[in-house]
N, C-alpha and C positions, 0 to 999 in steps of 0.2 A: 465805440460801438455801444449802443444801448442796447439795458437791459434786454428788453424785449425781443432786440433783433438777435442776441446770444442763445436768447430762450427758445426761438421758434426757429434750430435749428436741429440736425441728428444729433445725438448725443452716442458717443461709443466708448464700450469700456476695453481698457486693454489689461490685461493679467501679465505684469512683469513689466520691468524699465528698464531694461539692458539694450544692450546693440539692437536687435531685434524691435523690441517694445520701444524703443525711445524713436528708431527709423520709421514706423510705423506709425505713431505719434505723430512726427512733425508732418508729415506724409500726407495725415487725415486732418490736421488744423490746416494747413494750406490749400488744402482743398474744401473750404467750409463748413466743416465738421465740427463738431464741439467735443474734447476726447478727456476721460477722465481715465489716468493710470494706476491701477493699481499694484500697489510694490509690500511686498513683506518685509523688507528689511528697511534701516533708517534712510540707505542709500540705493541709488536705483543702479549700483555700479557692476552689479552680478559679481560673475570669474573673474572680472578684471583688478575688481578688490580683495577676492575674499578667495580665487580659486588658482590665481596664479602666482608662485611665489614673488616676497615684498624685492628682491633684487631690481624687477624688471622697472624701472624708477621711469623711465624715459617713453615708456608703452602704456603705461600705465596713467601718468598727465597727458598725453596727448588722446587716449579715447574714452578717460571723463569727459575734458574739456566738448568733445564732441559729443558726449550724450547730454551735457548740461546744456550747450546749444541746442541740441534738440529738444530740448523737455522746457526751455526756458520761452515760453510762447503764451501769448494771452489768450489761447485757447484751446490749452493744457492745463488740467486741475491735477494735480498729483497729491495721491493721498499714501502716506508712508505708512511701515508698521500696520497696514491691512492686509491679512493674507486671506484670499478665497480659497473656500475649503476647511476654513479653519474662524476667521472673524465672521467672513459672511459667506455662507453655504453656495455653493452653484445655484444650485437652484431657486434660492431665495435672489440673486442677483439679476438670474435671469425671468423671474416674475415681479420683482418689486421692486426694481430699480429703473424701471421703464428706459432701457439701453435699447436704440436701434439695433445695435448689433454688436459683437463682444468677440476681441481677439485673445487667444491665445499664446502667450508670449513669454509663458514661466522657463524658467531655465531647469538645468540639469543637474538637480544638487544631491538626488537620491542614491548614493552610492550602493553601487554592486554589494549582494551577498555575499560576505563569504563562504567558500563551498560545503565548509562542516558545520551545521546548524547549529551543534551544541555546543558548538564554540561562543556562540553570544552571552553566556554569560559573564563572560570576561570582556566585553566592550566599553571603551572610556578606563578599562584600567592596563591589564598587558594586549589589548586588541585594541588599535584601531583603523577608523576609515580613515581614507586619504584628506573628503574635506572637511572633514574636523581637525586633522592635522596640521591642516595648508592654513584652516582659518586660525587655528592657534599661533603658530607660527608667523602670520600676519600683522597678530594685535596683541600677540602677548607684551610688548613694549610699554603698550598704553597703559596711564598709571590708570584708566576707570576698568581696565580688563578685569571682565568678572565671568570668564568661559571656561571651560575643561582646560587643565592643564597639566601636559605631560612631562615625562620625567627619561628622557631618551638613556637607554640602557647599551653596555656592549651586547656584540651577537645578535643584533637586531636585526628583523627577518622584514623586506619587502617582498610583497605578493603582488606579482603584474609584470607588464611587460608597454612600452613605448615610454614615449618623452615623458607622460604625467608620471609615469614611477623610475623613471630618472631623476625626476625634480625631488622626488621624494626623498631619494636615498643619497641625493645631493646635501639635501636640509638635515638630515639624520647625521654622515660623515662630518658636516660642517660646524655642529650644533658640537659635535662630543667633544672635535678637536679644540673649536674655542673657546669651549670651558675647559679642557685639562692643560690646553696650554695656559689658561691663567691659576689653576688650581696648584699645578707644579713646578711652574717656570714665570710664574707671574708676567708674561706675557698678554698683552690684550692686544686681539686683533679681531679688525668688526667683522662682522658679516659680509659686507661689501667685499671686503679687500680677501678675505679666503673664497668666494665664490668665482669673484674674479680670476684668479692667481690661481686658485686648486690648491688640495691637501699636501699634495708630493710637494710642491711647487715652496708653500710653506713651512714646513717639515724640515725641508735644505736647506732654505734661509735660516732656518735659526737654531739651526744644528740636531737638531733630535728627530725622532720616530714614534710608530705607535706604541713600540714594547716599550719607549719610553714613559712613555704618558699614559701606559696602562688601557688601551684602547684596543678594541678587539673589533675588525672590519664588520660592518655589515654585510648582511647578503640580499641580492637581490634574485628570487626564487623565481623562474619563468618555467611554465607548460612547454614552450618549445625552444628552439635554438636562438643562437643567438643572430643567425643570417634570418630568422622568421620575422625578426623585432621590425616592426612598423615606422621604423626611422628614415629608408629614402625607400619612396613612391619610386615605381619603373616609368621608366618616359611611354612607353607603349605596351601592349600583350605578347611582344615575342620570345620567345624563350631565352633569347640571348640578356633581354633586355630586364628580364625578372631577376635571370639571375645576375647579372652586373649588379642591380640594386640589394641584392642577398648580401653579397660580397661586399656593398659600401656597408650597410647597417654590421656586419659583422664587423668591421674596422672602427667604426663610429662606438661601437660600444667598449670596443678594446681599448679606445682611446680616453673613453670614461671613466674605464674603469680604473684606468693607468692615473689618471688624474685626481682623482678622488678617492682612489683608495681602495675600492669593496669589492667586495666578492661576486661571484655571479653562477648562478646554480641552473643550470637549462633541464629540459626533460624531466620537469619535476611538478608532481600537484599534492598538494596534500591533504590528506585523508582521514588522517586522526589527530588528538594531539595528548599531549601528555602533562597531567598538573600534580601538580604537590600542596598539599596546606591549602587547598580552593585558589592555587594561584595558577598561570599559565608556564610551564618551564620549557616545553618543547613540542615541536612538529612531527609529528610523520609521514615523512615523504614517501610517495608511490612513483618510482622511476619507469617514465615512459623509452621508449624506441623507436628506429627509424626504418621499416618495413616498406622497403619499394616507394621511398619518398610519402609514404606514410606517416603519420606520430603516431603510435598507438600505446595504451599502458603493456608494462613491464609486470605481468601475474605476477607475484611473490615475491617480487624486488621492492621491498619497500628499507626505509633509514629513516632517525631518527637526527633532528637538528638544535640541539640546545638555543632557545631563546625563552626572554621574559618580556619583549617586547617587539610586537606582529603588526605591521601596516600594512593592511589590505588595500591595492591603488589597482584594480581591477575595473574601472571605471564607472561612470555617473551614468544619470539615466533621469528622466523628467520627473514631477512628482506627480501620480498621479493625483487630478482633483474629483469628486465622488459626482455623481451626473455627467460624466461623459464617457463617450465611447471610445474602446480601447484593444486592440492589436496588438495583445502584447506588450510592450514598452511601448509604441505611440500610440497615437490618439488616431481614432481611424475616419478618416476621406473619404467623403463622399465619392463614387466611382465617376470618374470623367472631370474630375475638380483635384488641384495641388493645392488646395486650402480650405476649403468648406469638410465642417466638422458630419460626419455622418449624422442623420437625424435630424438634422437641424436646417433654415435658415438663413440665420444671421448668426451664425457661430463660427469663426474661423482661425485656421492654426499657423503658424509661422515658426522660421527658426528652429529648434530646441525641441520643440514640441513639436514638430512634423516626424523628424530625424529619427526622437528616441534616443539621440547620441548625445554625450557629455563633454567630453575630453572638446580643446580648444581644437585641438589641431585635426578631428574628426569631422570639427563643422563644415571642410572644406572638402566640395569632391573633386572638386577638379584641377587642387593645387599639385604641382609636380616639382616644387620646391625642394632642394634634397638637403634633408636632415644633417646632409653631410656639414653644408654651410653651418647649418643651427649649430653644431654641436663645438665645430672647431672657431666659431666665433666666442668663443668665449672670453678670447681677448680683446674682440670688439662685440659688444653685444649689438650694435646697430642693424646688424645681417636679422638674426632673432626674431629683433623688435619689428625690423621689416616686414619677413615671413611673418607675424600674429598680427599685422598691420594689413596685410592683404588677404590674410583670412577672416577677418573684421569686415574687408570692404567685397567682399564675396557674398558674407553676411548678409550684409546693407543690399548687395545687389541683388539677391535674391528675394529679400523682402518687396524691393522698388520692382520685382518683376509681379508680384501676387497681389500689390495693393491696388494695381488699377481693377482687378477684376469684384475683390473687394469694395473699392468704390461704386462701381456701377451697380454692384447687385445693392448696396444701403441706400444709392442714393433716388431707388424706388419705391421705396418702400415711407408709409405715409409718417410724417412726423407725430410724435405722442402730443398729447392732449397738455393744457398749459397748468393743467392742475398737478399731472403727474412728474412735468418735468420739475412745476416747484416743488413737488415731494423731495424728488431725486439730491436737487441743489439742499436742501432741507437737511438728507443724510448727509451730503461731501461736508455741508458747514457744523455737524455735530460732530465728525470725524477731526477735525480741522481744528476746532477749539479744545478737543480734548487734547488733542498732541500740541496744541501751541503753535501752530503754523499757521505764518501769515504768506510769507512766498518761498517759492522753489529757492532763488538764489540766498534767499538769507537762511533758509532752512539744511543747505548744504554746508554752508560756510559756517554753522553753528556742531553742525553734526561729523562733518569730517575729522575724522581721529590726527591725531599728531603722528606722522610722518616718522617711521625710525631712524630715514639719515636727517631730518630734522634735529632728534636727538642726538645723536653725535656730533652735531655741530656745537653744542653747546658745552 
């Protein structure tokens, strides 16, 4: 293809390279588009790298592999390490970068408040978010890791309720056992093999306990019950059928919790908390009730929970970027349109940023998948990797349902002037030389971190 004819075509930008931004992507080069992605981080891999724990080994190469096919296209610019909102202003992108039109496609990395504001001053030391946690936990292997790094305490308190703060207080129980089992019993066992197997499961194997190894459970603190937990969807609205799926998620947790070890606090939100010497030592619980299938707080019932260290996994939420219109957590739609940004155009939202929602397993609305399988597959992760596998391709189909209409409205609209599109190409190749980047495929294969069961092999 020459120059010319590359040049004197749409140009569109997308904000974010994940499931989402990479389907949309290959979507608009296929259809004659010229697409430049922009991605904030080195990798365009989102959650999949950075928000789901490193276990999932088998989920995790099969839907890079698919987002590098998609992004890997001669009429795909990918520019790394640009964040909009931040390197280049919305509005300066959508005045000066002469883009036919500009998708929306950032992910959900903004975690949920915690509910006591003044609780932030303890954030990154006994308080934190889930994905700073997950993304430690990720990369803390890697000998260039140079991120927050935490130091997991007994009496560790999880805040939340579904699978993402199950994963959390998975990594918490996992994290303490395999360092006291080699602190006291010089036992090494990886990560792999205690997520697999479970806490109980290793404990008997090799003869000891927590009061051995000086371990004190975690808790996992939920606002409601444990039949409220968002673990299995009901197949339909009937009453019988809610509550059937009540009764699984209350079994599924029981089974969790039997397996890993921790504690689990229901009808609970807290309200205060308690420090000593400017450090974090404890919570104060305000004890909710069950009023006519009601939750409501418990006036005057409150308790007090010794921890030093607090993981808030109450979930994610998109980041807002500063020039667009906003709903609350989403971005707000134009009326009679599932993607065109209010105000605007040629501005439109997909994915993530339609939603407002974060957690993996929210992306899907009309999976009815039951959590049951997820949890009890633990012995075969394959069910799991399934279920995030067909909410990936849910993903994907949603997007391939909003690009045609996205298409037709770009592809009316008059192409820019040939002076501005070489502006355009002018910043992608300033961007481009400063990072060092010559193509996608070598720019991953340079930039992908070393693999933790990597390490273990050696």
């Amino acid at each position: 293809m020459s120059l010319k004819s590359v040049r004197e075509k749409h140009h569109i930008a997308i904000i974010g390279g994940a499931v989402s931004g990479s389907v949309a992507a290959n979507i608009l080069a296929n259809n004659g588009f010229r697409v430049v992605v922009f991605e904030m981080n080195n990798l365009p891999y989102g959650k999949i790298e950075d928000g789901l724990p490193n276990w999932h080994v088998k989920l995790r190469n099969r839907q890079i592999e698919k987002i590098d096919k998609n992004l890997n296209h001669p009429s795909i610019i990918y520019l790394p390490n640009t964040k909009i909102g931040k390197d280049i202003s919305f509005l300066e992108l959508i005045n000066n970068w002469s883009f036919s039109g500009v998708i929306i496609a950032n992910g959900a990395w903004n975690d949920r408040q915690f509910p006591i504001p003044q609780i932030g001053k303890f954030i990154n030391k006994e308080l934190v978010y889930q994905n700073d946690f997950i993304y430690w936990f990720n990369h803390k292997h890697e000998p260039n890791y140079n991120g927050n790094n935490y130091f997991i305490k007994n009496n560790a308190v999880v805040l939340g309720g579904g699978l993402a703060s199950l994963d959390v207080i998975k990594i918490v129980m996992i994290e303490l056992v395999r360092k006291q089992l080699w602190f006291k019993k010089g036992i090494k066992v990886d990560m792999f093999t205690l997520e697999h197997k479970g806490v109980r499961f290793i404990l008997e194997t090799y003869k000891t306990s927590l009061k051995e190894l000086e371990i004190e459970k975690a808790k996992l603190v939920y606002r409601k019950t444990a039949k409220d937990m968002p673990l299995k969807t009901a197949v339909d609205n009937s009453i019988e059928s809610i509550e059937a799926a009540r009764l699984v998620s209350e079994k599924l947790l029981n089974k969790y919790k039997n397996k890993y070890m921790f504690e689990f606090i229901p009808l609970s939100v807290p309200v205060s908390f308690v420090e000593k010497n400017n450090k974090l030592t404890g919570l104060i619980l305000q004890k909710r009730k069950i009023d006519n299938g009601k939750i409501i707080l418990f006036e005057g019932d409150q308790y007090k929970i010794n921890t030093s260290f607090v993981i808030s996994s109450i979930g994610s939420l998109p980041e807002k970027i500063e020039g667009l219109p906003y709903d609350n957590t989403s971005l707000k739609i134009a009326e009679g349109s599932n993607c065109l940004v209010d105000g605007f155009d040629n501005v439109f939202a997909i994915g993530n940023a339609v939603t407002g929602r974060g957690n993996i397993q929210e992306s899907s609305r009309h999976s009815k998948k039951s959590a049951f399988d997820i949890i009890d597959a633990q012995a075969s992760n394959d069910k799991l990797e399934k279920w995030l596998t067909s909410i990936n391709i849910e993903i994907e189909d949603n997007v391939n349902e909003q690009l045609p209409r996205i298409i037709n409205g770009l592809k009316v609209k008059e192409i820019k002037p040939k002076k501005q599109i070489n502006d355009l190409y002018e910043k992608v190749n300033l961007i481009h030389k400063k990072q060092k980047f010559t193509s996608y495929l070598n720019w991953v294969f340079k930039k992908t971190p070393i693999r933790l069961e990597e390490t273990l092999k050696k």
